[in-house]
Structure formats: structure tokens, C-alpha cells
ZADO-1210 file (C-alpha; in nm, 4 decimals, padded with zeros to 6 digits):
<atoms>
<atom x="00.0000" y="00.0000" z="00.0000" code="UNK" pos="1"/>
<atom x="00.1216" y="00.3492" z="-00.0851" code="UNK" pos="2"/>
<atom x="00.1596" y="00.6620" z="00.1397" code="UNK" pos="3"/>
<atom x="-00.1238" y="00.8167" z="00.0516" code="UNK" pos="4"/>
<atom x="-00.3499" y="00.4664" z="00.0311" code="UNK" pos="5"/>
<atom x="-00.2766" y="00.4219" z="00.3743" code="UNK" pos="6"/>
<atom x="-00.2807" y="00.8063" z="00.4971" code="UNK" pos="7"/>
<atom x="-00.6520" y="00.7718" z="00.3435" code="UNK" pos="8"/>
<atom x="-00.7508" y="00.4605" z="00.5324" code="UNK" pos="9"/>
<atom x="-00.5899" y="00.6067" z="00.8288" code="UNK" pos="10"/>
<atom x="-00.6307" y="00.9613" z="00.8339" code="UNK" pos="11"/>
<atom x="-00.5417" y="01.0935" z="01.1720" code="UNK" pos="12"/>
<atom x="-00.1397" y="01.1928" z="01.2048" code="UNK" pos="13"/>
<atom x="-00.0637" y="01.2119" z="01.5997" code="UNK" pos="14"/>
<atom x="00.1864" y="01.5190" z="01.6427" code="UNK" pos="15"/>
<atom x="00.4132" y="01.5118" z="01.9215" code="UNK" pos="16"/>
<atom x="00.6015" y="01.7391" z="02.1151" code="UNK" pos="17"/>
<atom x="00.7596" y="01.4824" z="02.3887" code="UNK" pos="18"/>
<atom x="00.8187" y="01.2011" z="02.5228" code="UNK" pos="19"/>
<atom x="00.5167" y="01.1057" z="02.7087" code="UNK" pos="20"/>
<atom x="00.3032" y="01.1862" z="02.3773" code="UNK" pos="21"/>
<atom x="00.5582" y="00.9403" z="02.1626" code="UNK" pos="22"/>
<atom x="00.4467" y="00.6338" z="02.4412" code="UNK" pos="23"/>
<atom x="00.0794" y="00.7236" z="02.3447" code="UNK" pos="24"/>
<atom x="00.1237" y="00.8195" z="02.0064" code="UNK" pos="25"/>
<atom x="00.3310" y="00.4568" z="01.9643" code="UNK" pos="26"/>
<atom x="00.0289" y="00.2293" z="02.2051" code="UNK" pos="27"/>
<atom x="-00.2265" y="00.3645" z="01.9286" code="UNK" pos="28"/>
<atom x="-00.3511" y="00.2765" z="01.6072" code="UNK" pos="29"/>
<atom x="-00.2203" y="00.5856" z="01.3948" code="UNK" pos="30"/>
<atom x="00.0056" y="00.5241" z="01.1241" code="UNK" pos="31"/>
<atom x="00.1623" y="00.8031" z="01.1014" code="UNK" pos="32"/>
<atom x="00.3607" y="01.0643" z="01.3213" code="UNK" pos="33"/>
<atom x="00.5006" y="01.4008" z="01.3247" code="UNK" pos="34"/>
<atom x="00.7792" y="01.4716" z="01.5410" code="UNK" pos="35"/>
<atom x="00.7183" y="01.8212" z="01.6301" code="UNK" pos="36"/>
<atom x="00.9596" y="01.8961" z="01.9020" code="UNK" pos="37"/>
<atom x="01.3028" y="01.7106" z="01.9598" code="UNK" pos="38"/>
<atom x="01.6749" y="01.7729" z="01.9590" code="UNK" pos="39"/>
<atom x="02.0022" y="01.5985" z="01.8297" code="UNK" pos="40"/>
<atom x="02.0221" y="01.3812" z="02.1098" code="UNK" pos="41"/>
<atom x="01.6375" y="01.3001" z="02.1139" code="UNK" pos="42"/>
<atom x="01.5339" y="01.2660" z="01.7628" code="UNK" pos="43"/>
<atom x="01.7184" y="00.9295" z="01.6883" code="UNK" pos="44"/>
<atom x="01.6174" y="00.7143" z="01.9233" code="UNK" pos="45"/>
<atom x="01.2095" y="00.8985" z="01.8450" code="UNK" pos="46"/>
<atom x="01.2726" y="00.7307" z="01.4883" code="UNK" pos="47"/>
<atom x="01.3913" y="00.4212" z="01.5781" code="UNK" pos="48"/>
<atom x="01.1241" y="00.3625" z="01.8054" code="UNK" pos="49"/>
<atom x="00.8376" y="00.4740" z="01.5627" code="UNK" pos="50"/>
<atom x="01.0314" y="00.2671" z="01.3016" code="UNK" pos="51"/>
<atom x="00.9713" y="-00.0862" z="01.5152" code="UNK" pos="52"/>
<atom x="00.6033" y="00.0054" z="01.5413" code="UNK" pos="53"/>
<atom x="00.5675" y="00.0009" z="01.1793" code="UNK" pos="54"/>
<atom x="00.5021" y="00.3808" z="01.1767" code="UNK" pos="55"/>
<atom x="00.5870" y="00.6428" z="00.9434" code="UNK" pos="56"/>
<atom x="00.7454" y="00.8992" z="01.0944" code="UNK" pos="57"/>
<atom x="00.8250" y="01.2695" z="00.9778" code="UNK" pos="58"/>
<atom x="01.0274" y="01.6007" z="01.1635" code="UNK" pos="59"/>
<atom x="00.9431" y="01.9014" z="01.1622" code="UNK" pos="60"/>
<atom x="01.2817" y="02.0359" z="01.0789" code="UNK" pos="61"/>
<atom x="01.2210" y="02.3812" z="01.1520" code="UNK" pos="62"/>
<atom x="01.1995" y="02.2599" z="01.5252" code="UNK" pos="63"/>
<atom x="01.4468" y="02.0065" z="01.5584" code="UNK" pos="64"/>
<atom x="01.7423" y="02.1616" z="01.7795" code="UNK" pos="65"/>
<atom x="02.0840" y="02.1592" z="01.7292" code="UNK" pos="66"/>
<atom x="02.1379" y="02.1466" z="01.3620" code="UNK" pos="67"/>
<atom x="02.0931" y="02.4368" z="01.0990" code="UNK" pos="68"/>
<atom x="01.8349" y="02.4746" z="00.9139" code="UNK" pos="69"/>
<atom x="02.0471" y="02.3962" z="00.5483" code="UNK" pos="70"/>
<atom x="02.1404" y="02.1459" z="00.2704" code="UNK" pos="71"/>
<atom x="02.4097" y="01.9375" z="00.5449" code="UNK" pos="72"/>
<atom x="02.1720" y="01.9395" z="00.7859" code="UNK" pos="73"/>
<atom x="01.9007" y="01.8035" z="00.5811" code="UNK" pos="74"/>
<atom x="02.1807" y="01.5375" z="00.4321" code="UNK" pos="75"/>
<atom x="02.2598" y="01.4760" z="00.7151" code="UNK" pos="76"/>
<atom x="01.8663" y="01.3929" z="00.8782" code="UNK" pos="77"/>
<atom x="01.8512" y="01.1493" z="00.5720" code="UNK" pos="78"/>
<atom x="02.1814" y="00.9685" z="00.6303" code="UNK" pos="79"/>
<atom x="02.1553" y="00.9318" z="01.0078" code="UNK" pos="80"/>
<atom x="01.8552" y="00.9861" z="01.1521" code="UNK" pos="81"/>
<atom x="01.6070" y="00.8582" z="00.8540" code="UNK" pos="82"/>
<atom x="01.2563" y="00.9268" z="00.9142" code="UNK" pos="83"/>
<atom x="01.0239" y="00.8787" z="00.6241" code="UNK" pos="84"/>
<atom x="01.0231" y="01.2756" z="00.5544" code="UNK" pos="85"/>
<atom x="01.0045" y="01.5784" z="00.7076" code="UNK" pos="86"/>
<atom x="00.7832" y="01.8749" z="00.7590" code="UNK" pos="87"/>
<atom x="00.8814" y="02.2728" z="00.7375" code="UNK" pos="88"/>
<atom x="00.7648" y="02.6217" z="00.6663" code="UNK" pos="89"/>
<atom x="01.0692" y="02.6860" z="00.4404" code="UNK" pos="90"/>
<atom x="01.0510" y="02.5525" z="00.0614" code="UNK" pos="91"/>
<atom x="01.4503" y="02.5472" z="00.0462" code="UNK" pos="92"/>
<atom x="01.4633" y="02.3078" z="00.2508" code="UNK" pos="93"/>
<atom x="01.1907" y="02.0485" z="00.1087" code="UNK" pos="94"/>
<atom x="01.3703" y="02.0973" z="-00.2339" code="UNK" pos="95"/>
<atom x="01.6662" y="01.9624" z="-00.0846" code="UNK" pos="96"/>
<atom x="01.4874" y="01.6985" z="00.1139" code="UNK" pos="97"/>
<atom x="01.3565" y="01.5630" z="-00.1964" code="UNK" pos="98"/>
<atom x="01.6991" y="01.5432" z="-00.3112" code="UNK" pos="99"/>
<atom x="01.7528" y="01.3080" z="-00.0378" code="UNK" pos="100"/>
<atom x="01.4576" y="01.1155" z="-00.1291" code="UNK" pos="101"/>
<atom x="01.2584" y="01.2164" z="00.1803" code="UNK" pos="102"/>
<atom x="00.9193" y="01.2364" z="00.1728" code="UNK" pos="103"/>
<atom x="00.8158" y="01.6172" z="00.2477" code="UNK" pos="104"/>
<atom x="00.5407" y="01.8066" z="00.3874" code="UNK" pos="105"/>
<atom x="00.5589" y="02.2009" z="00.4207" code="UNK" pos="106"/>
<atom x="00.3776" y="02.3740" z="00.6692" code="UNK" pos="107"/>
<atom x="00.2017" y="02.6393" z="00.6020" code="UNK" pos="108"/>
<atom x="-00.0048" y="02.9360" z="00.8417" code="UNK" pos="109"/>
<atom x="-00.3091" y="03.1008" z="00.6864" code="UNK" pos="110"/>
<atom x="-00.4181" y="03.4433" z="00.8550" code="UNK" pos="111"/>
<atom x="-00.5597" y="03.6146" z="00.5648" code="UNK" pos="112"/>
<atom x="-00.6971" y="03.6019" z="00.1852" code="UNK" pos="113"/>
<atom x="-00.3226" y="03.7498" z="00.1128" code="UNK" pos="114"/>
<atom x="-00.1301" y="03.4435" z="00.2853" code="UNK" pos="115"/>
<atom x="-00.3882" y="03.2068" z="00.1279" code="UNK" pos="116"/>
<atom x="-00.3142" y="03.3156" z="-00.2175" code="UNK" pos="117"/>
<atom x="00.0282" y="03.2952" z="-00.1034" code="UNK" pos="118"/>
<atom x="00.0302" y="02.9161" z="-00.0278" code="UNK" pos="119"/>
<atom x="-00.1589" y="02.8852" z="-00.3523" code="UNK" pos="120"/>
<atom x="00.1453" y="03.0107" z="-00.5535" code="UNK" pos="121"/>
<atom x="00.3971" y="02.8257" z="-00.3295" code="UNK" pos="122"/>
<atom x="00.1854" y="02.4884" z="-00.3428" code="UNK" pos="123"/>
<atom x="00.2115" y="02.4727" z="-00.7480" code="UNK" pos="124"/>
<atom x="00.5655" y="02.5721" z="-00.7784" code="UNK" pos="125"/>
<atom x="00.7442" y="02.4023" z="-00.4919" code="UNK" pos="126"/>
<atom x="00.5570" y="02.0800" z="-00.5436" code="UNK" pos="127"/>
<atom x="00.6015" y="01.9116" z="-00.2184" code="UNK" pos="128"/>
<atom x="00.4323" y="01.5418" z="-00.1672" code="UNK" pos="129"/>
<atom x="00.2031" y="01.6786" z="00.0699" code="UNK" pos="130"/>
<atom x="00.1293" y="02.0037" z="00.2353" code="UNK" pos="131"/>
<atom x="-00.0064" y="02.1093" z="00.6146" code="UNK" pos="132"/>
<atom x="-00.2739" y="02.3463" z="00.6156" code="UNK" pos="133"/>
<atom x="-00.2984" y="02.5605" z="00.9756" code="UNK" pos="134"/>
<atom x="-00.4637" y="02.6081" z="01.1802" code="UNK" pos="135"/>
<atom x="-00.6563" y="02.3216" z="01.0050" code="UNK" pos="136"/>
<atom x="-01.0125" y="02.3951" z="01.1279" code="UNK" pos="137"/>
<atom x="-01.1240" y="02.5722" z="00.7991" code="UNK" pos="138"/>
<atom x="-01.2945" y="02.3539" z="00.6257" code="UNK" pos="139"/>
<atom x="-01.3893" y="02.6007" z="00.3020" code="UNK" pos="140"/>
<atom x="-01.0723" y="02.6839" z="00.2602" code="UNK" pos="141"/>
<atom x="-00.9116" y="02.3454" z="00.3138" code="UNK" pos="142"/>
<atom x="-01.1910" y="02.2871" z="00.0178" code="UNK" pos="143"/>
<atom x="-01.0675" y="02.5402" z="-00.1592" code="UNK" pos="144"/>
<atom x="-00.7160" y="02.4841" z="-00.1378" code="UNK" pos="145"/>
<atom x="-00.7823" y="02.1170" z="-00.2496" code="UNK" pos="146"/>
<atom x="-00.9736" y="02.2324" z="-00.5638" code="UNK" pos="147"/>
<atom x="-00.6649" y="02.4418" z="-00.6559" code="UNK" pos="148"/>
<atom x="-00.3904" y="02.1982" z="-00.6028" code="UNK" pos="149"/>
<atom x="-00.2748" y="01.9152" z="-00.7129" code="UNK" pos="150"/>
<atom x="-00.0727" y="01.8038" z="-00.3864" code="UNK" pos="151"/>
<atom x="-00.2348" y="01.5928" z="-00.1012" code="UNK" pos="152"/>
<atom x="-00.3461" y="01.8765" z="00.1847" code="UNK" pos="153"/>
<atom x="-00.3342" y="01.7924" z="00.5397" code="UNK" pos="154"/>
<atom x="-00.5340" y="01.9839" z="00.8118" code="UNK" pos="155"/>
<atom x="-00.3932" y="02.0571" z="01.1251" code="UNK" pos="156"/>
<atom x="-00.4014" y="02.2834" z="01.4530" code="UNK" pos="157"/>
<atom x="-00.6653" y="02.3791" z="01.6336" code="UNK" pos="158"/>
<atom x="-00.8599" y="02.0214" z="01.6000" code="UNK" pos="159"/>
<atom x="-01.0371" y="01.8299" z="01.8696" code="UNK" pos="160"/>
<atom x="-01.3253" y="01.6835" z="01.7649" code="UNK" pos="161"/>
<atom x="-01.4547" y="01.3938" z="01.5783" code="UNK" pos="162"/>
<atom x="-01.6807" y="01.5876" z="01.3778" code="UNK" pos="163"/>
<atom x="-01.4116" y="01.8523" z="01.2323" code="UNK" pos="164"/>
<atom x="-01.2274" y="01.5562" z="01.1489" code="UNK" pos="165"/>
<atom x="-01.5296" y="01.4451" z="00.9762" code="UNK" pos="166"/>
<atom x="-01.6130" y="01.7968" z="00.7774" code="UNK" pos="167"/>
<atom x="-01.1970" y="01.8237" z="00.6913" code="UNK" pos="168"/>
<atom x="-01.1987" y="01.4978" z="00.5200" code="UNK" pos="169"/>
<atom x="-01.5685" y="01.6084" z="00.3368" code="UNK" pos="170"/>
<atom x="-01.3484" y="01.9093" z="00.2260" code="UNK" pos="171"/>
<atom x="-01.0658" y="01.7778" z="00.0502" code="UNK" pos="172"/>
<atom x="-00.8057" y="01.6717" z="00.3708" code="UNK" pos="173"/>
<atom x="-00.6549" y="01.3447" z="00.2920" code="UNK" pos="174"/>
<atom x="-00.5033" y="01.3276" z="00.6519" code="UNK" pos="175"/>
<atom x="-00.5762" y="01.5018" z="00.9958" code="UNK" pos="176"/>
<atom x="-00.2571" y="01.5751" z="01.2372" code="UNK" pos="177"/>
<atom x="-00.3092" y="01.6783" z="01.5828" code="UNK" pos="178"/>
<atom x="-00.1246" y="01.6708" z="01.9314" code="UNK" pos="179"/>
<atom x="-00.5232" y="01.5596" z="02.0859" code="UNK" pos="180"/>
<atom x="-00.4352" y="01.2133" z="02.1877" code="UNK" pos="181"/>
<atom x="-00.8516" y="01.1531" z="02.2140" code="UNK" pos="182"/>
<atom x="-00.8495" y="01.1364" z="01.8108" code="UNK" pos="183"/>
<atom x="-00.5478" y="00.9067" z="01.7934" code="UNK" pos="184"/>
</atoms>
């Protein structure tokens, strides 16, 4: 089964910031998860443990302490580390994850019609596998972001309940993340 098979049969992403979310996020039935907080000495041993549960895993680079935020570290994230992607705000550095074969999500923050036609633009030339729509409780736009784009849209932020889950994936969201262990 592909990515985005099993991201549609198993929509919600847990996101976690620590190690007491990891122990939940690894007990549950979610297939996926985004490391959203960790550091050089952390982040290892977070993939290797999400790798033995048969997880996929992705960082959030932009977070990840104690490397820069450049081509060597993301070389480096592939060669050592190796999750199955990673996630950031910054399109340099998913262009050279995807040199690294790494899957890659980029993040983005909508606060206005400006920013949204913004991540429009950005969506169609950067061409990421996936992108993260925040906060992810929109469901028109997350519609109208999917109707524009050709890349798989994510919803997150904000989300706590079953039925925004419900009316995101109605609206175009192939997957759901969220740090709410109740929708894990």
C-alpha cells in the first residue's frame, strides 16, 4: 500500500512534542507521526522507536534543535537519523529533502486572503508530496485549497473533535494531524 493509500484509510497523524506523547502516540492505532519537538540527542532514538512500530514517521525540521536549518543538515537527517520525511515552513529546505529522497510536507499558516493566495502560488511551484494546512479547522478553505492543487493537503491545529475531522476529510483533507491524543 502506498503513502497516501494508507494516509486515506488512516487519516489521523498524531503530532508530538515529547516524550510522554511518543508512548501514546506509539500504544495507538495511527500510522503516522510528526515529530514536532526534539533535539540531536532526542530525535534518533524517536525514529527508531516509531520505526519498530511500523510507523511512518516525519520532523518538523524547523523545530528540531541543534542542527541548521540547510542542505548538510538536511543530508545529514537522511543519512543518520532517517525518518520517512520531514515537515517545514521553508521551501529550500523540502527541495533539498527531496533530493535526499525524503518524503516532504511544508507547513504552512493562513491568517488572511493574502497568505492564502500565497500558499496557492507556493503549493504549485514548490511541489512538495504533501502540504499542512494551519490552523486546520477551515474547512472552506481546506476545500478550496484542495480544488486548486494538485498536492495531497493535510489539516492541522486547532482540532479536537470527531466531527471537524469528519467535515476536513468532506473538504478535501486526505489526513488530519493533531497533538489531541482523544483522536489518535
Amino acid at each position: 500500500m502506498d503513502l497516501f493509500q494508507q494516509l486515506k484509510k488512516s487519516p489521523i497523524i498524531a503530532a508530538i512534542r515529547d516524550e510522554e506523547q511518543l508512548k501514546k502516540a506509539l500504544a495507538t492505532d495511527v500510522d503516522f507521526i510528526f515529530v514536532l519537538a526534539a533535539d540531536i540527542f532526542s530525535i534518533t532514538t524517536y525514529i527508531k522507536r516509531i520505526r519498530q512500530t511500523g510507523k511512518k514517521s516525519f520532523v518538523h525540521i524547523d523545530f528540531l534543535e541543534g542542527l541548521g536549518k540547510d542542505r548538510k543538515a538536511i543530508e545529514f537527517i537522511a543519512r543518520k537519523i532517517k525518518p520517512d520525511g520531514i515537515i517545514s515552513t521553508r521551501s529550500n529546505l523540502i527541495t533539498y529533502a527531496k533530493e535526499y529522497h525524503l518524503l516532504t510536507i511544508q507547513r504552512f499558516f493562513l491568517i488572511d486572503s493574502q497568505s492564502l493566495k500565497t500558499c496557492i502560488k507556493t503549493i504549485n511551484h514548490v511541489h512538495s508530496d504533501m502540504v499542512e494546512i494551519m490552523p486546520g479547522i477551515m474547512p472552506n478553505i481546506i476545500k478550496t485549497i484542495s480544488l486548486k492543487v494538485k498536492t495531497p493537503v493535510i489539516a492541522g491545529g486547532l482540532i479536537s473533535k470527531k466531527d471537524q475531522v469528519e467535515a476536513l476529510l468532506k473538504n478535501g483533507a486526505i489526513g488530519i494531524s493533531t497533538g489531541n491524543s482523544i483522536l489518535w
